[in-house]
C-alpha positions as CSV (number, residue, x, y, z in Angstrom):
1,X,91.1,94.1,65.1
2,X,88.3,92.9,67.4
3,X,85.6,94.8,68.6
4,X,84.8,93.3,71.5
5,X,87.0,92.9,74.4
6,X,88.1,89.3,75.3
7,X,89.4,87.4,77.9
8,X,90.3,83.7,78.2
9,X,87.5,80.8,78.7
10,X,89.5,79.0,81.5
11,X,92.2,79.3,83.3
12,X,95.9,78.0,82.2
13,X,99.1,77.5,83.6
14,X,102.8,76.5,82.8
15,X,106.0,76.2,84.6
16,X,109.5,77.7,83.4
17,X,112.5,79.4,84.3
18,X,113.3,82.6,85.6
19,X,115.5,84.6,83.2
20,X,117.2,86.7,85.9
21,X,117.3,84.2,88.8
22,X,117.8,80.9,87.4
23,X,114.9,79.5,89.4
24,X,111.4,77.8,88.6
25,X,108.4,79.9,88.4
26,X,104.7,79.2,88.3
27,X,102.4,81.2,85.9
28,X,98.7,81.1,85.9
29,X,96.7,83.1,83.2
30,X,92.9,83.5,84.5
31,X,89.8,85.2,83.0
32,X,89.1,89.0,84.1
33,X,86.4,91.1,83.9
34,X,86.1,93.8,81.3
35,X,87.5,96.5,81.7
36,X,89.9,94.9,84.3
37,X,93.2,95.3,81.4
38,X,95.8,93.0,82.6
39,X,97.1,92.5,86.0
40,X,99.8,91.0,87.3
41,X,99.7,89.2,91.1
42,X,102.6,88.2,92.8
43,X,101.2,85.4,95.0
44,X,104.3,84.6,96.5
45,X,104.2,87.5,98.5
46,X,101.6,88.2,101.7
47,X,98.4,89.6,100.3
48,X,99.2,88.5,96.5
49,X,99.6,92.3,95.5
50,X,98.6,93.4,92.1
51,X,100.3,95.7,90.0
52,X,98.4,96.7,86.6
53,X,100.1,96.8,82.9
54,X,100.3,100.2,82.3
55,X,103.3,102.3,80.9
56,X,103.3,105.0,84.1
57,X,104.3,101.5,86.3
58,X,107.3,100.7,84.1
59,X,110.4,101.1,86.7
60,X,113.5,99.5,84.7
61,X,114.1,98.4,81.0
62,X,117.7,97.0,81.9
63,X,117.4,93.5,80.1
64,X,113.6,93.6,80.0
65,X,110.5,95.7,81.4
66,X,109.8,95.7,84.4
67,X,106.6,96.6,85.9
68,X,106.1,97.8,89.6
69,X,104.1,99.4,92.6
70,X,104.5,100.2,95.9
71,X,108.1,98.5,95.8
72,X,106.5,95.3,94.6
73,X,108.0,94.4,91.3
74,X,107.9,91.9,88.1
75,X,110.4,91.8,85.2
76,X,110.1,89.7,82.2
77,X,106.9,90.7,81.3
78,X,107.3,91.7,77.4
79,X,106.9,88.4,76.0
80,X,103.7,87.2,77.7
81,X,102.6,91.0,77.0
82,X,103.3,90.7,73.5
83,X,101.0,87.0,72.9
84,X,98.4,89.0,75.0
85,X,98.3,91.8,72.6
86,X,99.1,89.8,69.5
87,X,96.0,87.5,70.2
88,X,93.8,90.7,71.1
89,X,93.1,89.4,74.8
90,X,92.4,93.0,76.9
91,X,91.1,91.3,80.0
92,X,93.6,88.8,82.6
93,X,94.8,88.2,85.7
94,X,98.2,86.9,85.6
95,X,99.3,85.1,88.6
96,X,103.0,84.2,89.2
97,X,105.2,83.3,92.4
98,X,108.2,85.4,91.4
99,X,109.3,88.9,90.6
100,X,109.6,87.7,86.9
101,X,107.7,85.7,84.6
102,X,109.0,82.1,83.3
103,X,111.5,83.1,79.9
104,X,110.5,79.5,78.2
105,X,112.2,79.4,75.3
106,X,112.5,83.1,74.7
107,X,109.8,83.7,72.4
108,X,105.8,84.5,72.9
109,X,105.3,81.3,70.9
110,X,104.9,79.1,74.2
111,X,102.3,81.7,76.1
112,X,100.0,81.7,72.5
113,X,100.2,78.1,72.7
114,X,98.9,78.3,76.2
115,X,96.3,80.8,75.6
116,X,95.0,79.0,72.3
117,X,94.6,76.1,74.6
118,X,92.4,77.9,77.1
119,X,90.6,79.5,74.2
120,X,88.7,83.0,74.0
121,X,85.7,84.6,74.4
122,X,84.0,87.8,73.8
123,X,82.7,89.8,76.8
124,X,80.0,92.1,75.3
125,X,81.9,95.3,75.8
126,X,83.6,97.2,73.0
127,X,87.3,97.4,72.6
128,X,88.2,101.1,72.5
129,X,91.1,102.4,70.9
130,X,93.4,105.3,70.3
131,X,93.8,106.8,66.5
132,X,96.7,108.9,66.1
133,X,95.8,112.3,65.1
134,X,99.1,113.9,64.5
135,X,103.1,112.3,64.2
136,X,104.7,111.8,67.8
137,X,108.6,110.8,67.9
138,X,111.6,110.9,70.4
139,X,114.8,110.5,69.2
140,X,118.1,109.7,71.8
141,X,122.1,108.4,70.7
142,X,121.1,107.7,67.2
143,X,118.2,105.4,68.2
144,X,114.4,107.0,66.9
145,X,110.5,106.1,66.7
146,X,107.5,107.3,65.9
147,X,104.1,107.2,65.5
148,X,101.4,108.7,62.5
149,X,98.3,108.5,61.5
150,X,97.3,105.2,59.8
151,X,94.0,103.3,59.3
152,X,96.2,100.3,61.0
153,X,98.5,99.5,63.3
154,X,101.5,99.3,61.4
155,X,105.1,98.9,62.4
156,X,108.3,99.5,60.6
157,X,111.5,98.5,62.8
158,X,115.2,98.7,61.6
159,X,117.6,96.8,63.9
160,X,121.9,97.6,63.2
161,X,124.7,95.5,64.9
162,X,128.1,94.8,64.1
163,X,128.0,91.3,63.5
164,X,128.5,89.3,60.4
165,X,124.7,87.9,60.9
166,X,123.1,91.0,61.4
167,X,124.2,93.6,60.4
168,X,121.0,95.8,59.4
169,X,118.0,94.6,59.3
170,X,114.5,96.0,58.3
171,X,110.8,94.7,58.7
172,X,107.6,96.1,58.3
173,X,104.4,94.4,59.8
174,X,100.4,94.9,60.0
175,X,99.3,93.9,63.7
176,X,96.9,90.6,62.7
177,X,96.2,88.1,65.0
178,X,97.1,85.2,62.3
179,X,100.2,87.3,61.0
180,X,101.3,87.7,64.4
181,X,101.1,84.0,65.3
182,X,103.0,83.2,62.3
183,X,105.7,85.5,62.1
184,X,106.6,87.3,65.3
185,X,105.3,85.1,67.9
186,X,108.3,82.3,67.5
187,X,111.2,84.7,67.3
188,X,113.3,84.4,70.3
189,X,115.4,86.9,72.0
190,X,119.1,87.3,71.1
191,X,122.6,87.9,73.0
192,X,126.3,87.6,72.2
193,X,128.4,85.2,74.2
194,X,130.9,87.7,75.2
195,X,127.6,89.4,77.2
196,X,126.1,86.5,78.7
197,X,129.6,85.5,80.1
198,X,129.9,89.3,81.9
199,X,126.3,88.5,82.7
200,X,126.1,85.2,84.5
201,X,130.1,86.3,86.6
202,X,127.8,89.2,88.2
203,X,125.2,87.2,89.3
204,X,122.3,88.5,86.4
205,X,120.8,86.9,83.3
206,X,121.4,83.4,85.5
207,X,118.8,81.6,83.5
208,X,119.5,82.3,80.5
209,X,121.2,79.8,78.3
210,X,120.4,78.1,74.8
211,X,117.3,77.6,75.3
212,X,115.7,80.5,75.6
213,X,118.1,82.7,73.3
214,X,119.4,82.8,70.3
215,X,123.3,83.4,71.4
216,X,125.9,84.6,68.9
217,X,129.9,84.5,69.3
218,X,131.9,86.6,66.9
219,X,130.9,85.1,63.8
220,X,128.0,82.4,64.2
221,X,124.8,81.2,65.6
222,X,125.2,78.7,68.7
223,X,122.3,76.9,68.8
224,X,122.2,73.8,67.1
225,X,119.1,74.0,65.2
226,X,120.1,77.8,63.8
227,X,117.9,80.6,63.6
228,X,113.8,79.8,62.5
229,X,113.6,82.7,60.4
230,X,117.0,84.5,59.2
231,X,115.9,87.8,59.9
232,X,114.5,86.6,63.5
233,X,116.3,89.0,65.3
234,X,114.4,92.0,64.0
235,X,110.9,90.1,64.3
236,X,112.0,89.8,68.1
237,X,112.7,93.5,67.7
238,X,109.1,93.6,66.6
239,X,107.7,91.2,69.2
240,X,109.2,92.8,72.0
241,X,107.7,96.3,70.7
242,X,104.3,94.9,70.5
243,X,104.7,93.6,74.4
244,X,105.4,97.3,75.3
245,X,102.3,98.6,73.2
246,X,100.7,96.1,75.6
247,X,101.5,98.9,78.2
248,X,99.1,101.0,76.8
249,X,96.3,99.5,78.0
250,X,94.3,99.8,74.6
251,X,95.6,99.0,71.0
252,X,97.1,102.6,69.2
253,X,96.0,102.7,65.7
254,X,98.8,103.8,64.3
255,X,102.2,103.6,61.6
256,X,104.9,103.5,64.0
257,X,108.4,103.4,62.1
258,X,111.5,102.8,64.7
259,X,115.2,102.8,64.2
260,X,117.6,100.9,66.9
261,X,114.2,101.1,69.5
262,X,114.1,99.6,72.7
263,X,112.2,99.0,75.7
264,X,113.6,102.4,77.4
265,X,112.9,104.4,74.0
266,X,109.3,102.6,73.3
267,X,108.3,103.5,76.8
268,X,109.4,107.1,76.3
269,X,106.9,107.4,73.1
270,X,104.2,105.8,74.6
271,X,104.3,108.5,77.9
272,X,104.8,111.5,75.2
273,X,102.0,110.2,73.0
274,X,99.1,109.7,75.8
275,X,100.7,112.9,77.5
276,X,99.3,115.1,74.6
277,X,95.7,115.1,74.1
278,X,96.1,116.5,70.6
279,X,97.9,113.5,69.3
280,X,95.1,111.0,69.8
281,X,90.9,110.8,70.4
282,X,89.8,107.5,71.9
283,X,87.6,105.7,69.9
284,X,84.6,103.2,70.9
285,X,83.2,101.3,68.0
286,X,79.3,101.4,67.6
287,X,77.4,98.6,68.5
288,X,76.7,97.7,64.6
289,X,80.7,97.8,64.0
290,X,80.9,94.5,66.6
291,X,80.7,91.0,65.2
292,X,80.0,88.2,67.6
293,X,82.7,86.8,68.7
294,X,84.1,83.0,70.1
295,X,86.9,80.9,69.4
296,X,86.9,77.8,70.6
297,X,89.6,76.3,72.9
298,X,92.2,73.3,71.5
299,X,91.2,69.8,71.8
300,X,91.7,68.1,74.8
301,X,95.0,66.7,73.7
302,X,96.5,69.8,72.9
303,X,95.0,71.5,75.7
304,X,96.8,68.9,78.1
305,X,100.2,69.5,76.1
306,X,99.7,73.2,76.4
307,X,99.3,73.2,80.6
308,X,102.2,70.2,80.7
């Protein structure tokens, strides 16, 4: 984990499609002071309002999270929350001109290819964290997670659904920024066909297609180039529950072990854990405990390719 806080060295941008509207949205990702956490601007709207990333501002977790204040809202945000967190960037501005950010192709992979293009770099200040003192769970229709004290962040997730592809699957994972890149960031979301026809002849979920989801009829995968990993649909699992530990505001040191989450139970755990002062004590690392640290940003090349 690092021990500084970070932001981005320059500001990046991209261009996709809105998941709920069908239409083209512009995201920008800029550097933020420390201690700024990430906020979101909606500068599509008079006076660009901001709303801040933080689990008391999530208002709906029907098809995604969405974050909002003052009746301002954005949806969509797990994805770009979870490269954020997986990378270890605490400090950004995130400008978009739409109540939802851009799907691309339904993973994080796209926004850690943008970020690696602006590159990183350490502001000074340390990164506090929370360490989980005592076990914290909620449990609702079968569906449970919890968190316990660990010298990591730690994450043990069990997906079930009745499909021949699925069925149960099980995966446990140790937050690294490397391992994260690797294994989590490029597994996209996943839907059945039978949904995403209710979906689209009621007007929701217009963007989605196959290419930004993994979609599934009764008995197999949709998408011409198959599945990247064949247990991607509980690394999504896992990537979307990383997004929504983004909500946090600071990393939880922790073993969390979740059956059947989602964003509505995540966000329940998250409220009941910083809600009791007993199950927690944030921690700031000493000055000795922080290495230096830059990373440098992609070649030029790449860094064309990644704003493209």
């Amino acid at each position: 984990m690092n021990r500084h806080q970070r932001t981005l060295m320059r500001p990046v941008s991209c261009t996709g499609i809105g998941l709920h509207s069908g239409r083209t949205v512009n995201l920008c990702l800029r550097p933020a002071e420390s201690d700024t956490g990430v906020m979101f601007k909606r500068s599509d709207l008079p006076a660009s309002p901001l709303i801040p990333a933080d689990v008391n501002h999530v208002v709906s977790t029907d098809l995604s999270t969405t974050v909002g204040m003052d009746g301002v809202t954005i949806s969509t945000v797990e994805h770009l929350l979870s490269a954020l967190s997986g990378l270890g960037v605490d400090n950004v501005l995130v400008e978009v001109d739409a109540p939802e950010i851009p799907i691309m192709d339904g993973s994080a992979a796209p926004f850690v290819f943008l970020m690696r293009g602006a590159g990183f770099t350490s502001q000074g200040r340390p990164r506090q964290y929370y360490r989980v003192k005592r076990e914290v769970e909620v449990s609702e229709n079968g569906k449970h997670i919890k968190v316990a004290p660990s010298k990591k962040l730690k994450v043990d997730f069990t997906i079930e659904f009745d499909h021949p592809l699925i069925h149960r699957q099980k995966m446990g994972f140790v937050l690294d920024e490397k391992a994260y890149d690797k294994d989590i960031s490029r597994a996209r979301t996943f839907g059945f066909l039978r949904d995403m026809r209710y979906l689209h002849e009621n007007g929701l979920a217009l963007g989605g297609s196959l290419d930004n989801a993994v979609v599934l009829d009764n008995y197999q995968v949709l998408n011409e180039d198959g599945l990247r990993f064949p247990d991607e649909f509980v690394r999504h699992k896992v990537l979307d529950f990383i997004g929504d530990l983004g909500m946090v505001g600071r990393p939880i040191v922790g073993a969390f072990t979740a059956h059947k989450s989602g964003h509505a139970l995540n966000n329940k755990l998250f409220r009941k854990f910083l809600a009791d002062p007993t199950a927690w004590e944030l921690v700031t690392p000493g000055p000795e405990d922080i290495p230096q640290y830059v990373e440098e940003p992609l070649p030029l090349f790449d860094r064309v390719a990644a704003t493209a």
